[in-house]
C-alpha positions as CSV (number, residue, x, y, z in Angstrom):
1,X,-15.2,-55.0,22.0
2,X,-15.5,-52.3,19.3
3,X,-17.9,-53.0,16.3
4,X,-15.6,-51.7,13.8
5,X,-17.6,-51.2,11.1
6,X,-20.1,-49.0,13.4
7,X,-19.6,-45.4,12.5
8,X,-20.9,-44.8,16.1
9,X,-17.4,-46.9,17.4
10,X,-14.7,-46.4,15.5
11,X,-12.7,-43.5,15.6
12,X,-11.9,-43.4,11.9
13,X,-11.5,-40.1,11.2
14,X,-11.7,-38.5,14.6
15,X,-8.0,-37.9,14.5
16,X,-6.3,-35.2,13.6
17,X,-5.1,-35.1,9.8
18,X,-1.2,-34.9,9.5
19,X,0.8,-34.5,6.8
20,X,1.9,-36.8,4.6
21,X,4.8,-38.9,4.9
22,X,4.5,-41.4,2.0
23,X,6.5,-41.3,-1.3
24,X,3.8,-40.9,-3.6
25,X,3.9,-38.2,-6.2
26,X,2.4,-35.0,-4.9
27,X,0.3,-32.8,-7.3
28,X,2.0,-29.8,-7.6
29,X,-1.4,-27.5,-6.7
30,X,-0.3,-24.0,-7.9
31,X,0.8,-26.1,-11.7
32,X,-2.6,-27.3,-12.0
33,X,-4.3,-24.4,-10.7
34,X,-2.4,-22.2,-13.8
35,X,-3.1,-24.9,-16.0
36,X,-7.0,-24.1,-15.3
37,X,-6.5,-20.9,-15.5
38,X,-4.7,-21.2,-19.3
39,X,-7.5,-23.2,-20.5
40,X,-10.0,-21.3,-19.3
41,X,-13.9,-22.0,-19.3
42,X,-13.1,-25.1,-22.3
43,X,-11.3,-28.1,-20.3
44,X,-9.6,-31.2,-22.2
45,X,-11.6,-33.4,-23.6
46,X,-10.7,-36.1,-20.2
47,X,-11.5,-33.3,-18.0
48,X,-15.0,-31.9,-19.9
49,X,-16.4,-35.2,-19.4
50,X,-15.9,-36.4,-16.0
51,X,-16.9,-32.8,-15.0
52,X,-20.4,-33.4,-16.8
53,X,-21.0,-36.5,-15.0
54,X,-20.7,-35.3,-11.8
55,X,-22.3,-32.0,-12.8
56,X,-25.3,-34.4,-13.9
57,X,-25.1,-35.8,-10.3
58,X,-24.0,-38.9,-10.4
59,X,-23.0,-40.8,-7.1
60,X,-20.6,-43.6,-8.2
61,X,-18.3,-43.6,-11.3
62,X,-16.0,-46.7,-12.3
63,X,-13.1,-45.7,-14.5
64,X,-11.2,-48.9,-16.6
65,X,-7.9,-47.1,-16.3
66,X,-5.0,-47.1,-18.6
67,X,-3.3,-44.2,-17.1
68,X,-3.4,-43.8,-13.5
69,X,-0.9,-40.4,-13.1
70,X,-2.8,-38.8,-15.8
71,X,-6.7,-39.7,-15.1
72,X,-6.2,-39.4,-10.9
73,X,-4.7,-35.2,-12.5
74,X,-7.5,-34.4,-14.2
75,X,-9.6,-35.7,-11.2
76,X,-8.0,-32.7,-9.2
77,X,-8.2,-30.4,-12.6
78,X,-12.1,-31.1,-12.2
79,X,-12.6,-30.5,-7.8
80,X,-10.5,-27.6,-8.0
81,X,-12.7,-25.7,-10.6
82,X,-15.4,-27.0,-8.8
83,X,-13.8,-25.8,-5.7
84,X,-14.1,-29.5,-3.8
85,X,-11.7,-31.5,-2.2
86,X,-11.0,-34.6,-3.6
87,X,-10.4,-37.6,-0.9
88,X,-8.0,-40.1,-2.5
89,X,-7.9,-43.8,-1.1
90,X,-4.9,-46.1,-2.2
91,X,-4.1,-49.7,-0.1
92,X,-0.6,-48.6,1.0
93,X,-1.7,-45.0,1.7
94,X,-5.1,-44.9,3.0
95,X,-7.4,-41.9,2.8
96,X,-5.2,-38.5,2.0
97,X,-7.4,-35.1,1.3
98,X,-6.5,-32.6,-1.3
99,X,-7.9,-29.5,-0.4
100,X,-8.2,-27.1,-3.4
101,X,-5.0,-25.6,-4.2
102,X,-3.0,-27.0,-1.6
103,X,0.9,-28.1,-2.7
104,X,0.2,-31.3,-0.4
105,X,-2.0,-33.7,0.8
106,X,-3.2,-34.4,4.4
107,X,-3.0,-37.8,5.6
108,X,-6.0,-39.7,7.2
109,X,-5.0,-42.3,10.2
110,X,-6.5,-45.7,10.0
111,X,-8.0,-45.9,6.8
112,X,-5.8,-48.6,4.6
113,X,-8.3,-50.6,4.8
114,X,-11.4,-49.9,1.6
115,X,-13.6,-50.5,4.1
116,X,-12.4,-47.9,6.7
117,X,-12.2,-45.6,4.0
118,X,-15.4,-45.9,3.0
119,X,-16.9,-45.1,6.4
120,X,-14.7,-42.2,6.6
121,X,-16.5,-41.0,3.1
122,X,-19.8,-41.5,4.6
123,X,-19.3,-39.8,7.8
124,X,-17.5,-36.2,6.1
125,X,-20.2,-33.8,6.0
126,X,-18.2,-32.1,3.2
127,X,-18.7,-30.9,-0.7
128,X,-15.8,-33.3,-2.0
129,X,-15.1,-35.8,-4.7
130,X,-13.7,-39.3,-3.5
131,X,-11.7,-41.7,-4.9
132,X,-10.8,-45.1,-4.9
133,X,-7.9,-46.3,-6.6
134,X,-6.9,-50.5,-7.0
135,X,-10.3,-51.5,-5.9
136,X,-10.6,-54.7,-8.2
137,X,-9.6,-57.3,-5.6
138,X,-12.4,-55.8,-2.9
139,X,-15.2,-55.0,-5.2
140,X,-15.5,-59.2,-5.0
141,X,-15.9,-58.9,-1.4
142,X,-19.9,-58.7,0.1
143,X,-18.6,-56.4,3.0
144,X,-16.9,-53.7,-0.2
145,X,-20.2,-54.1,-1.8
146,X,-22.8,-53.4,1.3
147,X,-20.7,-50.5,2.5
148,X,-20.3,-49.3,-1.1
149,X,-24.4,-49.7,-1.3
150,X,-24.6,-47.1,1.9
151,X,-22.6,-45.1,0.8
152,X,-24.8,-44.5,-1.9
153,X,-27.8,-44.5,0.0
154,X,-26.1,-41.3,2.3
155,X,-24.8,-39.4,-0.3
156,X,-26.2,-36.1,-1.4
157,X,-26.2,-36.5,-5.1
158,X,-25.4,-32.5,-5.1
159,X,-22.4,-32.9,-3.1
160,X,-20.3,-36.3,-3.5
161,X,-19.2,-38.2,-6.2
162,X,-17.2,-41.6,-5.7
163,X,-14.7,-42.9,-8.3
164,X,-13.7,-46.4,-8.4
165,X,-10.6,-47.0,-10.1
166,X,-8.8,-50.1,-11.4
167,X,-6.8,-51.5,-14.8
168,X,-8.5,-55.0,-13.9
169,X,-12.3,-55.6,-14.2
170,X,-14.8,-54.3,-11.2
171,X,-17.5,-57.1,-9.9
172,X,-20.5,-56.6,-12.5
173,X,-23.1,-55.6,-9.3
174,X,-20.3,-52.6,-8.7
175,X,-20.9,-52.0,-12.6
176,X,-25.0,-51.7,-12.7
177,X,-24.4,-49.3,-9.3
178,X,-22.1,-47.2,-11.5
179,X,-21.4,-44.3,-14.9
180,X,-18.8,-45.4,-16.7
181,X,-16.4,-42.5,-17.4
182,X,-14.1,-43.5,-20.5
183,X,-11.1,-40.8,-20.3
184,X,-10.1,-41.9,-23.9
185,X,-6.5,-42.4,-25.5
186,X,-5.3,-38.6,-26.5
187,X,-6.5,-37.3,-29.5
188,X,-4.1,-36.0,-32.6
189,X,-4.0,-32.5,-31.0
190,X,-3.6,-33.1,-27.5
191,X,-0.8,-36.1,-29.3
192,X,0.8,-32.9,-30.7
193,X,1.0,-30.9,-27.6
194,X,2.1,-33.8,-25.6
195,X,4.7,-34.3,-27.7
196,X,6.1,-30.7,-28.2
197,X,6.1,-30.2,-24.4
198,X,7.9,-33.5,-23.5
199,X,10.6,-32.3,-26.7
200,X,10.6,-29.2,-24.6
201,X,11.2,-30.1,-21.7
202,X,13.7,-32.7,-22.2
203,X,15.9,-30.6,-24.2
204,X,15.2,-27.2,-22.6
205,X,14.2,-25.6,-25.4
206,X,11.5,-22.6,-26.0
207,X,8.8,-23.0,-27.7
208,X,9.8,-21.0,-30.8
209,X,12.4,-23.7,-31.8
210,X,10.2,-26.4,-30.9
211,X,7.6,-25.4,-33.7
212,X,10.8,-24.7,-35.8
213,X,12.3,-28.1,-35.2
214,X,8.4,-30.2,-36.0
215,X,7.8,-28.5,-38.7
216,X,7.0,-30.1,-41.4
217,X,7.1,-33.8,-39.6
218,X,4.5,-33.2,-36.7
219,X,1.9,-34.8,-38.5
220,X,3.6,-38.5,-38.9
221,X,5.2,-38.2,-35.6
222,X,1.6,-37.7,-33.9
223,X,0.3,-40.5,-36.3
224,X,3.4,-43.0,-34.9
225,X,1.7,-41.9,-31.2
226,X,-2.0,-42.7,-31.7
227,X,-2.8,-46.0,-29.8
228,X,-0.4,-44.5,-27.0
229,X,-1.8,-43.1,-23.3
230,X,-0.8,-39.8,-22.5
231,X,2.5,-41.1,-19.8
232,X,3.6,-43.8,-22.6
233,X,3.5,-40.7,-25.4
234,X,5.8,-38.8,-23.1
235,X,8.1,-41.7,-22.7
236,X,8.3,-42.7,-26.3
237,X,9.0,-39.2,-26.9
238,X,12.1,-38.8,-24.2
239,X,13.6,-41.6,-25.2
240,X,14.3,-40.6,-29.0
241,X,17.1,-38.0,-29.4
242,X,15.9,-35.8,-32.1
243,X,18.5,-33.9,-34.1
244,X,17.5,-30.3,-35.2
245,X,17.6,-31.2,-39.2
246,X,14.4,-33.8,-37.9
247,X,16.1,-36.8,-40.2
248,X,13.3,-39.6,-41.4
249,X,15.7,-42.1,-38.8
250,X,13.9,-40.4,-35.8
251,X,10.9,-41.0,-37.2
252,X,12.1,-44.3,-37.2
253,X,13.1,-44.5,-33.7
254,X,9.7,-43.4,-32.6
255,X,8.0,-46.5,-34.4
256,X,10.8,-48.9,-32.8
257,X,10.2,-46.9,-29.2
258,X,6.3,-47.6,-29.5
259,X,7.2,-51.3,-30.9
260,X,9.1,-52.6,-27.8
261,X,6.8,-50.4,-25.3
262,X,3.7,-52.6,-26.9
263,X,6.0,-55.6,-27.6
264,X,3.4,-58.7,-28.5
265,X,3.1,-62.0,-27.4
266,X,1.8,-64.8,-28.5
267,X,0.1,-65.0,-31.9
268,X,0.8,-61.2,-33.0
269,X,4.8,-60.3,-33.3
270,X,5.7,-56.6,-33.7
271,X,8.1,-57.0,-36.9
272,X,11.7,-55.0,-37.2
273,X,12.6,-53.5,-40.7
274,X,15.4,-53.0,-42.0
275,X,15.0,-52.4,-45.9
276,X,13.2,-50.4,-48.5
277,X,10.6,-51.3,-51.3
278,X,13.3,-50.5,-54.0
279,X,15.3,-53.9,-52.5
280,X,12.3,-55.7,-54.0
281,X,12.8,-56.5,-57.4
282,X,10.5,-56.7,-60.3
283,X,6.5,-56.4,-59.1
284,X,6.2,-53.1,-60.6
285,X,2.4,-52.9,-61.0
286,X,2.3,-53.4,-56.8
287,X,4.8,-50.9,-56.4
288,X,2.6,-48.1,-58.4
289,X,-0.3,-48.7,-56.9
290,X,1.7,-48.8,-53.1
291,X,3.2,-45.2,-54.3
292,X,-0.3,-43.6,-54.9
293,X,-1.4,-45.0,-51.4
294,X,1.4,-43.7,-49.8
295,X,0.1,-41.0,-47.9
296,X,-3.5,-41.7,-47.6
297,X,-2.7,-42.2,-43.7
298,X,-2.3,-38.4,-43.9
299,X,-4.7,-35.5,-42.7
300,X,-4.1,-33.9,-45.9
301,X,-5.5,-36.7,-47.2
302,X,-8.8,-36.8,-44.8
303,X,-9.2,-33.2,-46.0
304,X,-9.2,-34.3,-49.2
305,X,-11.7,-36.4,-48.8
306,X,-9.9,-40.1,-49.4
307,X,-10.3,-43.1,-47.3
308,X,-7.7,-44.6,-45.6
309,X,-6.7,-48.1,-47.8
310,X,-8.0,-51.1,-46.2
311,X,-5.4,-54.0,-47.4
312,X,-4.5,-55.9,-50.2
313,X,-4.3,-59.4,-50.8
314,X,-1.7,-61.2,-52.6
315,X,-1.5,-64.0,-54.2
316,X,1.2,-66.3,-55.6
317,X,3.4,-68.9,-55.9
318,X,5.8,-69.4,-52.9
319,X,8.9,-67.5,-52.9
320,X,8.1,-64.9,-55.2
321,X,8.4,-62.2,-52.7
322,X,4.9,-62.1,-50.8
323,X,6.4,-61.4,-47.4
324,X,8.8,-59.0,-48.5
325,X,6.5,-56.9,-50.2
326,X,4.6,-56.7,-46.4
327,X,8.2,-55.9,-45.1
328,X,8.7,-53.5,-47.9
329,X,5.5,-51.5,-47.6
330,X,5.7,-50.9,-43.6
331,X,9.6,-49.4,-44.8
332,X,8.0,-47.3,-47.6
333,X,5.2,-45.5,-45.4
334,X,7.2,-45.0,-42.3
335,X,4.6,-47.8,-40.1
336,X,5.0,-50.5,-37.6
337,X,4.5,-54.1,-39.3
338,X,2.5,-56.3,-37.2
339,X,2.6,-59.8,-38.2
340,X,-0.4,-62.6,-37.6
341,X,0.7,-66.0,-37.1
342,X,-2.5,-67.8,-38.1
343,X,-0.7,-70.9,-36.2
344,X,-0.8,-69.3,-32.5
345,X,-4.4,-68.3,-32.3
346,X,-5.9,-72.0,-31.9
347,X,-5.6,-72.9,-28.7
348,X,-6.5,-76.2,-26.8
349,X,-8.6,-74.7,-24.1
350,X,-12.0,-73.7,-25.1
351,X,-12.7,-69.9,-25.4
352,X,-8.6,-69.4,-25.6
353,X,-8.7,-69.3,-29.6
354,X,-11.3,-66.1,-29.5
355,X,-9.8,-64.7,-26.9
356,X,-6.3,-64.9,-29.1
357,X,-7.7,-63.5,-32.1
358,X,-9.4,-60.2,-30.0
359,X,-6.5,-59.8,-27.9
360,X,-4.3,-59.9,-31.4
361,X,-6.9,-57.1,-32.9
362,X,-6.6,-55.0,-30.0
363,X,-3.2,-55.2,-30.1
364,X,-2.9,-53.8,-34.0
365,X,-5.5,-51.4,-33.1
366,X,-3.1,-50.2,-30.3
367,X,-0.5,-49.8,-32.5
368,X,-2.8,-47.9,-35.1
369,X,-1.3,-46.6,-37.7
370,X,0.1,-50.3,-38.4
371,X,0.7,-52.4,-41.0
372,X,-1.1,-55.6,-40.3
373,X,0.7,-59.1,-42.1
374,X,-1.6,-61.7,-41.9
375,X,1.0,-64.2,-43.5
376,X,-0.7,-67.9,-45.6
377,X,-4.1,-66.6,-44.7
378,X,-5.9,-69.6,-45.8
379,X,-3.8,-72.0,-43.3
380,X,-5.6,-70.5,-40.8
381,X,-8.9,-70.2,-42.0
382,X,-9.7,-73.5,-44.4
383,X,-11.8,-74.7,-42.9
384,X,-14.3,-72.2,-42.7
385,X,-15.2,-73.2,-45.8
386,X,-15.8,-76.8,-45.6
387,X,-17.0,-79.1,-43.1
388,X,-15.4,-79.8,-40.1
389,X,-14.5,-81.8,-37.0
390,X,-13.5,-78.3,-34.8
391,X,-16.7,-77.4,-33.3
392,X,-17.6,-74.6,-36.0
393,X,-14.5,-73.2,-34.4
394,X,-13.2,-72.0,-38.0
395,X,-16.4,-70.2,-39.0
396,X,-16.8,-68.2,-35.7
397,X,-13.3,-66.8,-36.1
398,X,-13.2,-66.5,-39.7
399,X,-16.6,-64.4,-39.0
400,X,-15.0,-62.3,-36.2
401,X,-12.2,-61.8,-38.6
402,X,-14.1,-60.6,-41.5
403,X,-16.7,-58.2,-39.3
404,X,-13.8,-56.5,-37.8
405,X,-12.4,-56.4,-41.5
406,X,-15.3,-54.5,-43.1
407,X,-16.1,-52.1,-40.0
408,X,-12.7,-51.0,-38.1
409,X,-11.8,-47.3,-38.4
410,X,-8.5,-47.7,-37.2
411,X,-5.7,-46.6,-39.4
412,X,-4.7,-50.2,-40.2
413,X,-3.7,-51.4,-43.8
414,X,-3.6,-55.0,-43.8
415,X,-1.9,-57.2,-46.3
416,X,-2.3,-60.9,-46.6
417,X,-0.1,-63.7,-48.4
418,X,-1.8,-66.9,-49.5
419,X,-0.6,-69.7,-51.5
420,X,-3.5,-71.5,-52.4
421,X,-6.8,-69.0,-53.0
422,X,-9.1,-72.0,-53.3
423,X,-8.8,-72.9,-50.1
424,X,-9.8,-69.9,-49.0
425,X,-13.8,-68.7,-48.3
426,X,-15.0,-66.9,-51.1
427,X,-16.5,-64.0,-48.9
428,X,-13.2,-63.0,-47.9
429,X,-12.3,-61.6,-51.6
430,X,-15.3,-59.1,-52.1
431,X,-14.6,-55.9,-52.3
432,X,-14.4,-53.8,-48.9
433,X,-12.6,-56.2,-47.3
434,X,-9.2,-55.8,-49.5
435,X,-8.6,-52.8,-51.9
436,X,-7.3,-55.1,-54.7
437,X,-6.0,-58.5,-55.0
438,X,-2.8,-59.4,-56.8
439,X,-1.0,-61.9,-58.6
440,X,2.4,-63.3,-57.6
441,X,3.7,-65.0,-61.0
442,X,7.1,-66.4,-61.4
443,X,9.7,-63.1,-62.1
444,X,10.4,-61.8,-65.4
445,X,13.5,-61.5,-67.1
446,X,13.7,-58.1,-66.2
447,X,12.9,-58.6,-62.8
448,X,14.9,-61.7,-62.4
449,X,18.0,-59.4,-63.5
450,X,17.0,-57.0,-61.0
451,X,16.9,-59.3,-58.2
452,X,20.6,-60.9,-58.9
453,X,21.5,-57.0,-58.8
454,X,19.9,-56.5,-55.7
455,X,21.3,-59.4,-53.8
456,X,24.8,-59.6,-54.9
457,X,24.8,-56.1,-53.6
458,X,23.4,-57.0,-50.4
459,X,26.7,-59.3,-50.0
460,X,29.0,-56.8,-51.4
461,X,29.8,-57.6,-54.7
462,X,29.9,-55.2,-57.6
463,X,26.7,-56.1,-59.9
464,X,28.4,-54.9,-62.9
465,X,31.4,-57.5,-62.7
466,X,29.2,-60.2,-63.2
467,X,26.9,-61.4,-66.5
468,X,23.5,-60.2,-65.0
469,X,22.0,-61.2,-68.4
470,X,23.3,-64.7,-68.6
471,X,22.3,-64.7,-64.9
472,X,18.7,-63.7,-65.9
473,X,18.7,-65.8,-69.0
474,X,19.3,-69.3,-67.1
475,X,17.2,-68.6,-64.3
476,X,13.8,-68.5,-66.3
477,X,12.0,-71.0,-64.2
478,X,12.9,-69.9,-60.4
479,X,11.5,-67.8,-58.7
480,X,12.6,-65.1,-56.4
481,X,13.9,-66.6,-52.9
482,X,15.4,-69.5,-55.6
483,X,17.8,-67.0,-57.2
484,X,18.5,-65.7,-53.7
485,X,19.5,-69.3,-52.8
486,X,22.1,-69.8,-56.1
487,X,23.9,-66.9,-55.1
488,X,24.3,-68.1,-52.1
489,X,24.9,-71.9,-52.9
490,X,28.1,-70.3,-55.6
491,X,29.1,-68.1,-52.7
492,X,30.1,-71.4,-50.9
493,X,31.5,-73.2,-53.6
494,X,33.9,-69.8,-54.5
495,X,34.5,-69.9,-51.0
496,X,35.3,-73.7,-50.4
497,X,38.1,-72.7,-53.2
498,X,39.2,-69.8,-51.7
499,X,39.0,-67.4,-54.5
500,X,35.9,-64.5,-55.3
501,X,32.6,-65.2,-56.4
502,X,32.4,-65.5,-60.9
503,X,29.2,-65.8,-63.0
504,X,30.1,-69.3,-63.5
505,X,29.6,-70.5,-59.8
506,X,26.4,-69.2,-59.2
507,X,25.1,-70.7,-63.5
508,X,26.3,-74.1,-61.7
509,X,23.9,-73.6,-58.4
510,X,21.4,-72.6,-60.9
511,X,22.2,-75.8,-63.2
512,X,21.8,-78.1,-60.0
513,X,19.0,-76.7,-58.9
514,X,15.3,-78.3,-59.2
515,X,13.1,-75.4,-59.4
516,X,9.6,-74.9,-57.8
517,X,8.2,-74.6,-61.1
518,X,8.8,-77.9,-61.9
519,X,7.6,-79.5,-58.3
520,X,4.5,-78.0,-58.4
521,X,3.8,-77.4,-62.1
522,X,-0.1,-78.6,-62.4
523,X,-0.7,-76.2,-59.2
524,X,1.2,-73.5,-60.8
525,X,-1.1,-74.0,-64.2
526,X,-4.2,-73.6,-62.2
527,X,-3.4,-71.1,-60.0
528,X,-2.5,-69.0,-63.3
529,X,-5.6,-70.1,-64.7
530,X,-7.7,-68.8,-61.5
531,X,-5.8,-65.6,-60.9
532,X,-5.8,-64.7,-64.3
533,X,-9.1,-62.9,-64.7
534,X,-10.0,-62.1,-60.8
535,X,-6.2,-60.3,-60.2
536,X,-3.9,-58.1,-60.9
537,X,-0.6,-59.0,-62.1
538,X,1.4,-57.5,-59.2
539,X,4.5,-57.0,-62.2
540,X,2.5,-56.0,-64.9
541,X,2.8,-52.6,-66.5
């Protein structure tokens, strides 16, 4: 009986290579081989790196891979300037060898199993750069792990390189045997070319008119890519139509394109918008200080020398517009609004709650440039404060929380609602976590009028027909979602007698209705009290 796993009895390899019959992509050679040749001597950043680690002779490289099409490509950028073969190992395929500027692969016979394919590597007497490709599963296996060990002890370090390559995590012995090669998420330029080739392409176009057509908007669409591998740039990309004017709605499309390709789960929800800031009434010291911020995202501002904002917090009474300001902003700058349900991260499992509140800031650092809305703040954090009965639960995550707050580079602006500050650790309002922190106060007249403007609009009603000052007059004491609520409460009672909506129906909702002010009036008092030296009013002038 045949010892497989004995070079000297099996006949791995001993037949003859035949072409390949599968329907995987093939790498079109003569492409990649002008694509060297257009670069020249300076290779993508991807490229440049794996090519100094096997230029420093190392034996075994694992790869955490986010892009499989595009990092197994710039493996055979890298053998063919180096003028190696590369010898590719998949489950359903088996061993195929790419011989250096060769339109197709050669299959190898019997090698679907890893370790077949490992024996193969170890018997070529070749200059040539393997690979191994959806090699999680086996690296848990002893058998992977021996033959993987002499493989490495045959190997000429001058001559072979083996890649390991997987989206899931290798076995940590696999790891300490290993270099890590990182091939990165794209940069902003190689964003910018991605994106102009994929325009080009898809619309068959030269590249003359492409430059024409960007102009002037490349900048924000490569910002509404970062966080994006090279394939899902392209895809995000194809599947906007852009018109030649370049209108701020395509813009738009790329941010909901990237939204639903990164769609959320679980305690982070990707956010649709579908207003402006202007549909916020009153708050006008909050607008101001939002305008000047506007484009500090920008590498016009970088050159300048600004920081990107970090966040503001804000502070009020509820329903005076907190999470439509969040809303507002991500409409304003053109960003995706994340939002943070404080409720979803605690889990009953121990471990799961940490691992919620990572996966939630990978995810907004994915879909960097973001707006992150981390809405009531202080329901999820209380505790941290205080003593109590979780374990220290609170304080770990509220420290993870406040770390990642004070040292992420990420292009995130982050704006938190909370209701009641006191609750709240005291750390968390120093300065370089939040920019500024603002006050939420029950509307002013002016503001007040502004609002009953802006939603009778909304339902399609001339604002002028009705007695906006009256309207602004009687509602002294609600606050913003309040007002919202009259209109609606006198658009049922005009409706239940079928006739049009008059001043005098919604001054009767407004008559019967008990306001929030009056509810909470002694928490109202002291939160004015607090706020009124540490904030700024967010409708002051």
């Amino acid at each position: 009986m045949k010892n497989l796993f004995d070079p000297r009895e099996t006949d791995i390899g001993e037949k003859p290579m035949s072409q390949s019959t599968d329907d995987d992509p093939i790498i079109d050679g003569d492409l990649l081989a002008a694509h060297l040749l257009e670069t020249g001597p300076e290779l993508p950043r991807m490229q440049d790196d794996l090519h100094g680690l096997i230029a420093s002779r190392h034996r075994l490289l694992t790869v955490h891979s986010t892009d499989e099409r595009v990092e197994f490509e710039a493996i055979l950028d890298v053998a063919r300037l180096m003028e190696r073969t590369v010898q590719d190992w998949t489950q359903t395929s088996g061993v195929r060898v790419f011989s250096p500027f060769a339109t197709e692969p050669a299959a190898v016979s019997g090698t679907t199993k890893p370790e077949y394919a490992i024996q193969y590597f170890i018997r070529q007497n070749q200059t040539a750069i393997c690979c191994m490709r959806g090699v999680a599963p086996f690296s848990h296996q002893p058998l992977f792990r021996r033959l993987l060990q002499d493989y490495l002890d045959q190997a000429d370090s001058e001559r072979e390189c083996l890649i390991l390559m997987d989206d899931e995590a290798l076995h940590p012995r696999v790891h300490r045997l290993a270099a890590p090669w990182h091939p990165g998420l794209p940069d902003k330029a190689e964003l910018a070319q991605i994106a102009q080739t994929t325009w080009r392409r898809a619309q068959g176009v030269v590249a003359a008119d492409v430059e024409d057509v960007v102009k002037g908007n490349l900048d924000q669409l490569v910002m509404n890519l970062s966080g994006l591998t090279r394939s899902e740039a392209e895809r995000v990309v194809e599947s906007v139509v852009l018109d030649p004017q370049r209108e701020s709605s395509d813009l738009q499309k790329i941010i909901e394109a990237k939204r639903r390709m990164l769609e959320s789960s679980g305690s982070l929800e990707s956010m649709t918008i579908d207003f402006d800031i202007d549909e916020v009434g009153g708050l006008k010291g909050l607008k101001r200080w939002l305008v000047k911020r506007r484009g500090a995202f920008s590498d016009r501002a970088r050159d300048y020398g600004i920081e990107p904002p970090r966040g503001v917090l804000m502070l009020g009474v509820p329903g005076t517009g907190k999470s439509l300001c969040a809303r507002a902003v991500a409409a304003d700058w053109g960003m995706p609004l994340l939002r943070l349900d404080p409720g979803m991260l605690y889990q009953k499992f121990v471990g799961e709650s940490e691992n919620q509140l990572r996966q939630a800031i990978q995810q907004a650092e994915a879909m960097a440039p973001a707006i992150l809305w981390i809405d009531e703040i202080e329901k999820a954090f209380a505790s941290a404060s205080a003593t109590s009965a979780d374990g220290g639960l609170s304080q770990r995550m509220f420290g993870t929380l406040l770390s990642w707050m004070q040292d992420h580079r990420e292009p995130i602006f982050i704006v938190a609602t909370a209701n009641d500050i006191s609750a709240l650790p005291p750390e968390l309002m120093r300065k370089g976590r939040f920019d500024e922190v603002f006050f939420i106060d029950l509307p002013g007249v002016t503001a007040r009028r502004q609002i009953f403007q802006i939603h009778l609009q909304r339902r399609g009603r001339e604002p002028e027909i009705f007695g906006l000052d009256e309207l602004a007059d009687a509602s002294k004491d609600l606050t913003g979602a309040e007002i919202e609520e009259s209109i609606r409460g006198g658009m049922f009672q005009a409706f239940s007698e079928d006739r049009e909506l008059r001043t005098e129906d919604i001054l009767h909702a407004i008559a019967e209705t008990c306001p929030l002010s009056s509810l909470m009036a002694e928490r109202i008092e002291a939160l004015r009290a607090w706020a009124a030296n540490r904030c700024i009013p967010a409708d002051g002038d």
